[in-house]
N, CA, C and O atoms as a printed pandas DataFrame, in Angstrom:
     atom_number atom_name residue_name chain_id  residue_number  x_coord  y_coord  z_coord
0              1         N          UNK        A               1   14.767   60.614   49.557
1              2        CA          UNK        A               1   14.450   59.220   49.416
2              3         C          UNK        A               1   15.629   58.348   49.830
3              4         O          UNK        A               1   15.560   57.313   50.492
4              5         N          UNK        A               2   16.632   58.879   49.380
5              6        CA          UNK        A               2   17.812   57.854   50.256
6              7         C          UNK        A               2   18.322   58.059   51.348
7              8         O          UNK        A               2   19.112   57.169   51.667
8              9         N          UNK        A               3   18.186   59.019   52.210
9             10        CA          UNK        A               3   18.040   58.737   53.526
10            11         C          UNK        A               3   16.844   58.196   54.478
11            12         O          UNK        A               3   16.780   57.892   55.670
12            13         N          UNK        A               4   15.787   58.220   53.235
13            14        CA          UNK        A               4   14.827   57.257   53.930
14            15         C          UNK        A               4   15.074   56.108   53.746
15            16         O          UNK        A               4   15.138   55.417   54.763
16            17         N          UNK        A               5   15.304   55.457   52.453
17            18        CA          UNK        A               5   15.971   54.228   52.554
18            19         C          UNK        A               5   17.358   53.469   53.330
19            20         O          UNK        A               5   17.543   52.260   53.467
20            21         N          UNK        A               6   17.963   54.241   53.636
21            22        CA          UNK        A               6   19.389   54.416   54.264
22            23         C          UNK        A               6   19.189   54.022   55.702
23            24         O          UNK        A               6   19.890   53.271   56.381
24            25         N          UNK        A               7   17.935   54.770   56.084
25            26        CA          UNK        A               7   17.889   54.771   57.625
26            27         C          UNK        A               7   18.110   53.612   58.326
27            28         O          UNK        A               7   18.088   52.593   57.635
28            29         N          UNK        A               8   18.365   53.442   59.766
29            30        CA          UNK        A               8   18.159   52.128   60.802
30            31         C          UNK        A               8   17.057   52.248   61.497
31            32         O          UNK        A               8   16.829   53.161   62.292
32            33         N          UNK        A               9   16.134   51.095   61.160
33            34        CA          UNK        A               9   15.156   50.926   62.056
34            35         C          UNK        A               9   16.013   49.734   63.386
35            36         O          UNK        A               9   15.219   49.287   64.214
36            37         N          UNK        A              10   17.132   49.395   63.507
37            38        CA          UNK        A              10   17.163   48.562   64.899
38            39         C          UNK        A              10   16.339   49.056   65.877
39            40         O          UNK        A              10   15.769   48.210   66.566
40            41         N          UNK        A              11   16.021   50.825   66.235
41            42        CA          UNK        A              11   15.942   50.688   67.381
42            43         C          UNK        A              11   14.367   50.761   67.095
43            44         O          UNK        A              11   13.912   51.078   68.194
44            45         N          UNK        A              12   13.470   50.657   66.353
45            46        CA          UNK        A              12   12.132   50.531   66.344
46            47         C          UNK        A              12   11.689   49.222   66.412
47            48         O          UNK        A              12   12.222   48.268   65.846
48            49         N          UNK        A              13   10.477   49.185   67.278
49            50        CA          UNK        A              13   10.203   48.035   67.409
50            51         C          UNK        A              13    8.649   47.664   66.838
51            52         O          UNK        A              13    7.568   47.321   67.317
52            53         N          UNK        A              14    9.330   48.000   65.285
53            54        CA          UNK        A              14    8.020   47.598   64.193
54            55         C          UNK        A              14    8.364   46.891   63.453
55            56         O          UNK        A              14    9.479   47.009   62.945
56            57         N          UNK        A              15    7.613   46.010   63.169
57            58        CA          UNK        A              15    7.884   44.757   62.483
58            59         C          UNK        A              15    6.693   44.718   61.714
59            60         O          UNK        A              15    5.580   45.083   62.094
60            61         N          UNK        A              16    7.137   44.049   60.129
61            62        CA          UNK        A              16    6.107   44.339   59.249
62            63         C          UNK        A              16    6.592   43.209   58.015
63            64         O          UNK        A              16    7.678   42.791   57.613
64            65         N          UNK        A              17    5.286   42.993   57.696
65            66        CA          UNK        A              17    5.477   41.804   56.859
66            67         C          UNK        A              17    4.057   42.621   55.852
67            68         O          UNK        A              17    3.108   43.282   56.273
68            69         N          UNK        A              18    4.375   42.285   54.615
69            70        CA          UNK        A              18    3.548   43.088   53.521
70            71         C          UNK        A              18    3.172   41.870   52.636
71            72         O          UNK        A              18    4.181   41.275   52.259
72            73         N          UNK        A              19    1.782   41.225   52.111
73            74        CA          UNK        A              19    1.918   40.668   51.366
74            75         C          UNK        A              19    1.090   40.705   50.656
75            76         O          UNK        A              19    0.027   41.245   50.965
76            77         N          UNK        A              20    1.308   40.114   49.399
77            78        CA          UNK        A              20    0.608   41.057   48.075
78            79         C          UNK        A              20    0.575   39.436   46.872
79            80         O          UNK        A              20    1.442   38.562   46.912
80            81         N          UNK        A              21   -0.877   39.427   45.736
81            82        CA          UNK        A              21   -0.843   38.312   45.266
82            83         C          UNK        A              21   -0.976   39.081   43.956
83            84         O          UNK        A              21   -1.526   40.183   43.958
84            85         N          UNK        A              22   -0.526   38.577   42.913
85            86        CA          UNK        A              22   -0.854   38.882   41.738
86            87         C          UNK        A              22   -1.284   37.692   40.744
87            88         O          UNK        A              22   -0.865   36.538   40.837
88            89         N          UNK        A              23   -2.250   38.195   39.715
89            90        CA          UNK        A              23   -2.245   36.778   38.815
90            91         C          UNK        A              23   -1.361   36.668   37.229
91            92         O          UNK        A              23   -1.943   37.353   36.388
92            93         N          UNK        A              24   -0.711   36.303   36.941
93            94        CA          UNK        A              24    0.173   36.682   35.397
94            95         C          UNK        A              24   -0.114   35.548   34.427
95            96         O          UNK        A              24    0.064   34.356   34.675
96            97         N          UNK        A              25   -0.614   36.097   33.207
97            98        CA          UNK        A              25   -0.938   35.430   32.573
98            99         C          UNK        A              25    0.391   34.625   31.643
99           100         O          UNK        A              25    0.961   35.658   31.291
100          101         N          UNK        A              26    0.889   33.959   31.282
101          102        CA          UNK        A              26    2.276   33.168   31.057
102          103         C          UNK        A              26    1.743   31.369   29.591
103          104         O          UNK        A              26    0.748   30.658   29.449
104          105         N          UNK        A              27    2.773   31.437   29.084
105          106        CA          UNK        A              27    2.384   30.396   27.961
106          107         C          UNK        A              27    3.362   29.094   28.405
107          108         O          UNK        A              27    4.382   29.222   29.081
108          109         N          UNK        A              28    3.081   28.402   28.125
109          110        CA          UNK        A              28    3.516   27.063   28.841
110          111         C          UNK        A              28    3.100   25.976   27.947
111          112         O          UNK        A              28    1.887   25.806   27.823
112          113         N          UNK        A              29    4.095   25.031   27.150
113          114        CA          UNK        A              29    3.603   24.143   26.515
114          115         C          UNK        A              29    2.632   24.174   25.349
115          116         O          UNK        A              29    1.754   23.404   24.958
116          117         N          UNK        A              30    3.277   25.762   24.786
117          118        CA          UNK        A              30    2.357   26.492   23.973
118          119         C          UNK        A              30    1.248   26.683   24.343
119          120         O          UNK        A              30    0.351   26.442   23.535
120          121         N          UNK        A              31    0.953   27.094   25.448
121          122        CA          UNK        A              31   -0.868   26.992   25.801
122          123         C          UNK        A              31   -0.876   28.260   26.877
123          124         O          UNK        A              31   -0.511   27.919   28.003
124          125         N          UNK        A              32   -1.197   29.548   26.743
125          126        CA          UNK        A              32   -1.670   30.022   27.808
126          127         C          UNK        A              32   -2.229   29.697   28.595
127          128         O          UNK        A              32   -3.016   28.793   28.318
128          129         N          UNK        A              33   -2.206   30.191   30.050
129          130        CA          UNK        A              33   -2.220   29.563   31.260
130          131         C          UNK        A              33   -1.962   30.924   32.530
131          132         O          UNK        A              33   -0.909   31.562   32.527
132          133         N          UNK        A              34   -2.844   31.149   33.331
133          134        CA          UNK        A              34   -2.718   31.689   34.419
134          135         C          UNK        A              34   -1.992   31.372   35.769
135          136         O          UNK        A              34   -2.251   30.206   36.067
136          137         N          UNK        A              35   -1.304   31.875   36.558
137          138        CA          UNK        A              35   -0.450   31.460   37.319
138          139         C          UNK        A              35   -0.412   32.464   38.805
139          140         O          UNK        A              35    0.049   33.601   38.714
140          141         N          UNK        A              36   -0.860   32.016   39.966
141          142        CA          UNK        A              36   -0.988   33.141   40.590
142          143         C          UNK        A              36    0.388   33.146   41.374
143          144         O          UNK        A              36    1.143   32.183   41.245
144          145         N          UNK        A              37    0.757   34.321   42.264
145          146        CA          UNK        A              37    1.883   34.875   43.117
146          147         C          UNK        A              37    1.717   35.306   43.680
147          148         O          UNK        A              37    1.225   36.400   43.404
148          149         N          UNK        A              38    1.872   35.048   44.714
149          150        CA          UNK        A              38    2.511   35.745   46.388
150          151         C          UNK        A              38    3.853   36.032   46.527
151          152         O          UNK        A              38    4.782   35.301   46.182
152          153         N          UNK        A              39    3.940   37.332   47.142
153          154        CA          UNK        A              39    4.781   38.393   46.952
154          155         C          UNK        A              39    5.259   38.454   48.433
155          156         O          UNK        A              39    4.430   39.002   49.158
156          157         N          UNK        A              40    6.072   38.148   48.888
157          158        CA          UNK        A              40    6.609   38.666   50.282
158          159         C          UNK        A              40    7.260   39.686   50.925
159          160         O          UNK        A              40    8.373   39.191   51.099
160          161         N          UNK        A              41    7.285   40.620   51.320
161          162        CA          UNK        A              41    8.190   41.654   52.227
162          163         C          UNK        A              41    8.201   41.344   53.403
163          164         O          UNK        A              41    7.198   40.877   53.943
164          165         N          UNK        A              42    9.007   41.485   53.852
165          166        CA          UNK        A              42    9.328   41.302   55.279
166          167         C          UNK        A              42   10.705   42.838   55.700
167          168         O          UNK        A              42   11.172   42.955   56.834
């Protein structure tokens, strides 16, 4: 796993963007409340 993480992609020419939403439920002003998220990788 850490030479997979370790590795260099310079010379690949893949490019990748991952994106991912979640919803979390969170209290606010004493009041539960839903809140959604987008997650970026690049």
């Amino acid at each position: 796993m850490d030479a997979w993480n370790a590795r260099s992609l310079a010379a690949e020419p893949i490019i990748r963007l991952i994106l991912d939403g979640t919803v979390v439920r969170v209290r606010l002003d004493k009041k539960a409340t839903s809140i959604s998220l987008l997650v970026a990788l690049a």
